[in-house]
N, CA, C and O of each residue as an XYZ file, in Angstrom:
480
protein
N       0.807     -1.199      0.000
C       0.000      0.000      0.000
C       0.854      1.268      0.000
O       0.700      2.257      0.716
N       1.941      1.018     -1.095
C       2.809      2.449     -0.854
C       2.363      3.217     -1.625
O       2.855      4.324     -1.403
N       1.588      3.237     -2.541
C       0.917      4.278     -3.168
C      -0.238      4.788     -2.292
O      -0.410      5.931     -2.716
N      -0.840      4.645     -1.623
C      -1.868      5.516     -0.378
C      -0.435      5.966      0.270
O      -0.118      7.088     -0.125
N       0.316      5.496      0.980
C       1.037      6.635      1.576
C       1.324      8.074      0.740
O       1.052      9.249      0.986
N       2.235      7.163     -0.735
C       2.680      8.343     -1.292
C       1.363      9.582     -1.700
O       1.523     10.777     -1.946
N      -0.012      8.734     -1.656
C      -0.986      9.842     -1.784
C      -1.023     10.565     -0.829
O      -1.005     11.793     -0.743
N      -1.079      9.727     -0.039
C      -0.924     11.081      1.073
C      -0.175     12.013      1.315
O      -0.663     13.099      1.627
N       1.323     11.822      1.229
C       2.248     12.816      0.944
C       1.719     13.960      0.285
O       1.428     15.114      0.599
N       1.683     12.969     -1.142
C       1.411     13.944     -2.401
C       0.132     15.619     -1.744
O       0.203     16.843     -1.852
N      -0.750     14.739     -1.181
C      -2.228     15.174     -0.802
C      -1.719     16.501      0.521
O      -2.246     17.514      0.981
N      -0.540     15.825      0.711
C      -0.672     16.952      2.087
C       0.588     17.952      1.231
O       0.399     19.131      1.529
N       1.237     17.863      0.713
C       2.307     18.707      0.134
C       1.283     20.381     -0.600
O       1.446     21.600     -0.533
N       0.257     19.424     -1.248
C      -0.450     20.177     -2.362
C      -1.500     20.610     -1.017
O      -1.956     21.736     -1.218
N      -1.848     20.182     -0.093
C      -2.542     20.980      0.983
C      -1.554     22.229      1.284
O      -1.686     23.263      0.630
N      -0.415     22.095      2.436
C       0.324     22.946      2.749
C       0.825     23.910      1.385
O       1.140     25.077      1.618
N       0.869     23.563      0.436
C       1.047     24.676     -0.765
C      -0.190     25.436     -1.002
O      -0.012     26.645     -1.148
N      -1.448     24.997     -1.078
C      -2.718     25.732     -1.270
C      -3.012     26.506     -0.037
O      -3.436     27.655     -0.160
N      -2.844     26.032      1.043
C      -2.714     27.123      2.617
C      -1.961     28.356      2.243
O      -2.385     29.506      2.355
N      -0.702     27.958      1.748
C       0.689     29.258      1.798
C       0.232     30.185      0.693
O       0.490     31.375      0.871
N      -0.541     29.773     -0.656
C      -0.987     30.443     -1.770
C      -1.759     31.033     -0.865
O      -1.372     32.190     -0.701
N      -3.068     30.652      0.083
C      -3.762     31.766      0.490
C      -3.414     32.824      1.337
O      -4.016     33.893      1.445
N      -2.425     32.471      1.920
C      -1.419     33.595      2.318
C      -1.146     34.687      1.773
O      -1.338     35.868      2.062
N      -0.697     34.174      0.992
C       0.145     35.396     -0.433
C      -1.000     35.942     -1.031
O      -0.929     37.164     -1.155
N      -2.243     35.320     -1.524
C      -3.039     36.318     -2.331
C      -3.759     36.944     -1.025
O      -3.994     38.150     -1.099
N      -4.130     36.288      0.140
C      -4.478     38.040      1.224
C      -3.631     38.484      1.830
O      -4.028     38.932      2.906
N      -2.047     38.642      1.567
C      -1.277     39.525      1.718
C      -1.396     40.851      0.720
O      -1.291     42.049      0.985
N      -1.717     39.997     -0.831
C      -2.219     41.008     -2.060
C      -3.110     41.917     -1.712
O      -3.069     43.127     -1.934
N      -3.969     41.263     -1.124
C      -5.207     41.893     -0.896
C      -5.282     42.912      0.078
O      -5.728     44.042     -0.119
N      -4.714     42.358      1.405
C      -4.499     43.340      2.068
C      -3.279     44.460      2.129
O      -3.096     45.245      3.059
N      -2.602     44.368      1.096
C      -2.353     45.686      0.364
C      -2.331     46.478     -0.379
O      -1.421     47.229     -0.731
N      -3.917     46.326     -0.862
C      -4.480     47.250     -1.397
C      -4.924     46.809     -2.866
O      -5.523     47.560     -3.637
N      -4.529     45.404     -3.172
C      -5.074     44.731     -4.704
C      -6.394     44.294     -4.783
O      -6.445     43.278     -4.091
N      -7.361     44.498     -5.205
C      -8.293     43.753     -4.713
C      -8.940     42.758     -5.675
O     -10.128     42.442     -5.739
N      -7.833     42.299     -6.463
C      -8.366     41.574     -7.779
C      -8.421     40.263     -6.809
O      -9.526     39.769     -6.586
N      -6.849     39.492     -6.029
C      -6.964     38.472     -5.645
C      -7.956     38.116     -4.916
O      -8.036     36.892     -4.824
N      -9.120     38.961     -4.095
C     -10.211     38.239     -3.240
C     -10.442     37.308     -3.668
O     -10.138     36.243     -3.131
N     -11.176     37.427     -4.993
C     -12.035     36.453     -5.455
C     -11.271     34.890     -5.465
O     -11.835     33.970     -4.872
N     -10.255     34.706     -6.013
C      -9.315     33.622     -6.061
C      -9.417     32.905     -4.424
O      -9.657     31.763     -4.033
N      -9.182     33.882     -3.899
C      -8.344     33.517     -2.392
C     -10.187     33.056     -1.509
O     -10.312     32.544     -0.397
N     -11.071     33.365     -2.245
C     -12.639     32.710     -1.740
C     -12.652     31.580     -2.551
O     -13.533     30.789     -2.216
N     -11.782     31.127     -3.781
C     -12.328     29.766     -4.276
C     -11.654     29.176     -4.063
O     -11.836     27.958     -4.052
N     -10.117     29.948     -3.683
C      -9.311     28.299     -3.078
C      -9.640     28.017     -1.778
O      -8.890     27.113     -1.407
N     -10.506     28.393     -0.763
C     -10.961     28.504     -0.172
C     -11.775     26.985      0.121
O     -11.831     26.207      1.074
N     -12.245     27.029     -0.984
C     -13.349     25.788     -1.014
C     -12.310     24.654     -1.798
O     -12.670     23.478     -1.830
N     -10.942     25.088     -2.458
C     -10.200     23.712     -2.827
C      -9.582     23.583     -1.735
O      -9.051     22.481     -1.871
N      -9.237     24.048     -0.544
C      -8.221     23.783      0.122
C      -8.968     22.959      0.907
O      -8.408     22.010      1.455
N     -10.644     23.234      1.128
C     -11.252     22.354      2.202
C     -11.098     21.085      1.263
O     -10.442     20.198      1.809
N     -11.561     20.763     -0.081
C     -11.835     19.920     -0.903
C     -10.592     18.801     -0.659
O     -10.734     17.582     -0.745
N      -9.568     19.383     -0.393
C      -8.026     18.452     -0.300
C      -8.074     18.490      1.116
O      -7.489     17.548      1.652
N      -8.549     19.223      1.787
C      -8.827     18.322      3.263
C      -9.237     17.536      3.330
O      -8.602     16.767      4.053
N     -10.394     17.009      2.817
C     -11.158     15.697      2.878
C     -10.429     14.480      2.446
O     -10.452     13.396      3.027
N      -9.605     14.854      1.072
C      -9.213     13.748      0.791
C      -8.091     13.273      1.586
O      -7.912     12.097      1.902
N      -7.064     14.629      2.006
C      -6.115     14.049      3.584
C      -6.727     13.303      4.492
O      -6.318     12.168      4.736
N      -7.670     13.777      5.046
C      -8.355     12.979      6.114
C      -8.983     11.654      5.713
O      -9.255     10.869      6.621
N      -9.304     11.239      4.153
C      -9.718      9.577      4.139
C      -8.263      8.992      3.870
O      -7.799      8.122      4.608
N      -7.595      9.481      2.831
C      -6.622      8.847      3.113
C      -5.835      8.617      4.528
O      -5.610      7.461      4.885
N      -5.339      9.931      5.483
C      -4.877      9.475      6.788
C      -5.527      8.280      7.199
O      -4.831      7.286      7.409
N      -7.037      8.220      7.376
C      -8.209      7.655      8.184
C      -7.474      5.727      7.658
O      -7.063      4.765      8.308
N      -7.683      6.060      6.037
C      -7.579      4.385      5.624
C      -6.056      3.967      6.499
O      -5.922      3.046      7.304
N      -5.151      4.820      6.111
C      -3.637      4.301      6.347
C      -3.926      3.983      8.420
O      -3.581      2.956      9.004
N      -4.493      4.980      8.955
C      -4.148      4.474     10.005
C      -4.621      3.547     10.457
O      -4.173      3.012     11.470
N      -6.087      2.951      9.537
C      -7.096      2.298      9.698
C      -5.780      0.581      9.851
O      -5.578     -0.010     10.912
N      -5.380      0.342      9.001
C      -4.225     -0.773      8.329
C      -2.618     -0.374      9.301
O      -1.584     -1.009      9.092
N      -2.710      0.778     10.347
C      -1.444      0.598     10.936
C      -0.453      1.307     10.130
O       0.673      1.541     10.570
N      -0.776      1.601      9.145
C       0.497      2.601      8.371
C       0.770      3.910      8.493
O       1.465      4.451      7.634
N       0.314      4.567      9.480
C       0.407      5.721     10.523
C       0.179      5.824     11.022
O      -0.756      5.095     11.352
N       0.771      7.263     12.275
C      -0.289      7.089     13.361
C      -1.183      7.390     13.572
O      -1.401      8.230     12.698
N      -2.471      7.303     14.505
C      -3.551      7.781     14.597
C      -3.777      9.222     14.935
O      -4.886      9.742     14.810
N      -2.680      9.889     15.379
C      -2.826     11.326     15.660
C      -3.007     12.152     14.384
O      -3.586     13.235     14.472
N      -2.446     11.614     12.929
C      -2.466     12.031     12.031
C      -4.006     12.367     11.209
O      -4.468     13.507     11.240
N      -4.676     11.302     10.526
C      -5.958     11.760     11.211
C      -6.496     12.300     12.004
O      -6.883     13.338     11.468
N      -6.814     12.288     13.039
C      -7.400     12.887     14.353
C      -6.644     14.546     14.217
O      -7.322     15.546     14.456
N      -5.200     14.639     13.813
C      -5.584     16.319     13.590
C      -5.536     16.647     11.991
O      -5.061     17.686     11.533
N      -6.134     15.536     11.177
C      -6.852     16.104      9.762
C      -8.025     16.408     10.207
O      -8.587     17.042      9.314
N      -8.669     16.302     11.068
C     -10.062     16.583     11.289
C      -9.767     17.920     12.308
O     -10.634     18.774     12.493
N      -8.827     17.961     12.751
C      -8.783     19.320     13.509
C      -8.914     20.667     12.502
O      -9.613     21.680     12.509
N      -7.472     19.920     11.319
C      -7.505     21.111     10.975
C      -8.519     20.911      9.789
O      -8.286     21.910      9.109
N      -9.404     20.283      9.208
C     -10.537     20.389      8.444
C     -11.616     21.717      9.229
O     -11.920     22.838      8.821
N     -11.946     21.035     10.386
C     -13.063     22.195     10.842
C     -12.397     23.523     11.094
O     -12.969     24.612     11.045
N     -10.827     23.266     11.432
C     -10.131     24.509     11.526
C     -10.475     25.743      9.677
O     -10.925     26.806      9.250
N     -10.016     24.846      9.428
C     -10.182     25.477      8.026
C     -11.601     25.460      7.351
O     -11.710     25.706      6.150
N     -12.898     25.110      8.295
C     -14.258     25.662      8.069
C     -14.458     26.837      8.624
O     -14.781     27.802      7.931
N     -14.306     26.918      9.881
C     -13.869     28.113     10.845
C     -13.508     29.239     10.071
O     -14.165     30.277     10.003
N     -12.423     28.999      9.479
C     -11.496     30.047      8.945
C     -12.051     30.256      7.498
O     -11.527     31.169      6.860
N     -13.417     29.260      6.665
C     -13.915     30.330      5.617
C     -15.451     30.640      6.447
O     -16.518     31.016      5.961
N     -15.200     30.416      7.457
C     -16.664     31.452      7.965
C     -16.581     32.896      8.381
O     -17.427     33.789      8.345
N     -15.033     32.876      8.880
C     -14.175     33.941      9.110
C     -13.902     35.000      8.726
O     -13.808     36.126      9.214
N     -13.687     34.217      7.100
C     -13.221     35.015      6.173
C     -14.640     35.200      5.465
O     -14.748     36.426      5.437
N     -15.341     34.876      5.107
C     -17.030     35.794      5.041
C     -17.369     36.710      5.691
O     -17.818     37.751      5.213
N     -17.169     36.415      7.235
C     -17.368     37.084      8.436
C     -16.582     38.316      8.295
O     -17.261     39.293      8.611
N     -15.603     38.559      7.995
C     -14.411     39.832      7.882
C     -14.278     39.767      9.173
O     -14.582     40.747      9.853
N     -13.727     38.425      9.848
C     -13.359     38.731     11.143
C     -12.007     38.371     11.270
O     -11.539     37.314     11.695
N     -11.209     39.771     10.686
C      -9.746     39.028     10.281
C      -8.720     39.051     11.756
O      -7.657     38.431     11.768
N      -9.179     39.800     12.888
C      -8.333     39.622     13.731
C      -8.641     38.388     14.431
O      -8.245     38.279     15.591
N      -9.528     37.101     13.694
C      -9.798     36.101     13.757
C      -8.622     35.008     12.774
O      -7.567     34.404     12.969
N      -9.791     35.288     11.441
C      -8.853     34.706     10.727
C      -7.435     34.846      9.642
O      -7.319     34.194      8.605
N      -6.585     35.688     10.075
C      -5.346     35.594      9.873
C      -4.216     35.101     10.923
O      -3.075     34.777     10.595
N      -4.940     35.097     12.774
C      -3.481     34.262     12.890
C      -4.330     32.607     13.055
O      -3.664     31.873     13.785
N      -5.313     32.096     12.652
C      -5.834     30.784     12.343
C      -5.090     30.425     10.889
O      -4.055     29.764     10.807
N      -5.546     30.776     10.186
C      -4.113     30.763      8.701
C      -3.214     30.624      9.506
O      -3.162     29.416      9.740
N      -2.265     31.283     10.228
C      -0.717     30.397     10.346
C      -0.597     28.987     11.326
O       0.332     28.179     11.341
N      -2.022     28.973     12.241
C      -2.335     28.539     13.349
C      -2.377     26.779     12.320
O      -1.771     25.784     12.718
N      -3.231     26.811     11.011
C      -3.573     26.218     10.412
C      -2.422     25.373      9.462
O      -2.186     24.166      9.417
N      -1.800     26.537      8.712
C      -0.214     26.394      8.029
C       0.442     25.684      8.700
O       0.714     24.627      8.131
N       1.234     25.895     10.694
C       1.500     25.662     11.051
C       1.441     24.185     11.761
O       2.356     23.753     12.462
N       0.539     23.655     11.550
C      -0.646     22.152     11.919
C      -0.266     21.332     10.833
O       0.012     20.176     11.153
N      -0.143     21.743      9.114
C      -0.217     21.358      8.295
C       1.508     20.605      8.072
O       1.840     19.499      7.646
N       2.247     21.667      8.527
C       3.907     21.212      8.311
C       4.048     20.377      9.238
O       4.643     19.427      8.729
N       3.825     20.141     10.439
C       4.101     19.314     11.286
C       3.715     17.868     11.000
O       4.281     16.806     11.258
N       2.191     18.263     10.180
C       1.950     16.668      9.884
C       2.707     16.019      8.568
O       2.826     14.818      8.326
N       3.229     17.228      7.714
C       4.423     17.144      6.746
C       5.950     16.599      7.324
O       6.578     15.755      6.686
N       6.371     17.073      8.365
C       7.461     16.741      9.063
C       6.808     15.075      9.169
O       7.037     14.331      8.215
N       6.138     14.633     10.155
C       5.696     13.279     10.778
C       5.515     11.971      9.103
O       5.780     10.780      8.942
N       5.104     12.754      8.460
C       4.668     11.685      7.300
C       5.847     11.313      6.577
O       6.185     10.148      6.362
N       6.720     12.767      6.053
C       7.799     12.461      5.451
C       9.070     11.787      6.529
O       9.948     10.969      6.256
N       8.834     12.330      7.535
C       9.837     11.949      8.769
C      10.116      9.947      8.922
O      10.949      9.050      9.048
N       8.924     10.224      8.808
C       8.189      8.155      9.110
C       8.958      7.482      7.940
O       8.698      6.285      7.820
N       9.538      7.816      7.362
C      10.287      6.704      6.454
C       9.665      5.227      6.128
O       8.824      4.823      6.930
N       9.931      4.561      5.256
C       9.479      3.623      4.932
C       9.870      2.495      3.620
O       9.192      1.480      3.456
């Protein structure tokens, strides 16, 4: 089953890259561009979209012992984390959601460290 791991890799690499893109386009934004909103509301809904699939894949692998269970258990953290954070960002409650973005980013590398770390 080394191809579900490597999906998962794959799945969380292209997560933590779609987090850091939303970074950068509401950094755009919040200085003064206001073309990127719109982008930075639809990756919005891809970044949850590749949450889900982190979290079945984590779910199967740990299901079979091929990770650990914390790994899942905080794909689901940071899934609702990152519902939170587009209710947030509807909400314009940015002294909310901008330090949840790094709070989130930050959740995301660690489980990047642990997956790639785990060798195999």
């Amino acid at each position: 089953m080394t191809n579900l791991r490597s999906g998962l890799k794959i799945t969380l690499v292209l997560h933590a890259l779609s987090v850091f893109a939303q970074a950068v386009l509401a950094g755009q934004f919040l200085s003064g561009v206001d073309a990127p909103v719109r982008l930075h509301e639809l990756m919005a809904w891809v970044v949850l979209g590749i949450s889900l699939v982190q979290l079945a894949l984590s779910g199967i692998l740990a299901k079979q012992s091929r990770c650990p269970l914390w790994i899942p258990i905080a794909g689901v953290v940071v899934f609702f984390a990152e519902l939170f954070q587009t209710v947030t960002g509807y909400g314009r409650f940015l002294n909310v959601h901008v330090p949840l973005g790094v709070l989130i980013f930050g959740l995301l590398l660690v489980q990047l460290a642990a997956v790639f770390g785990a060798g195999e």
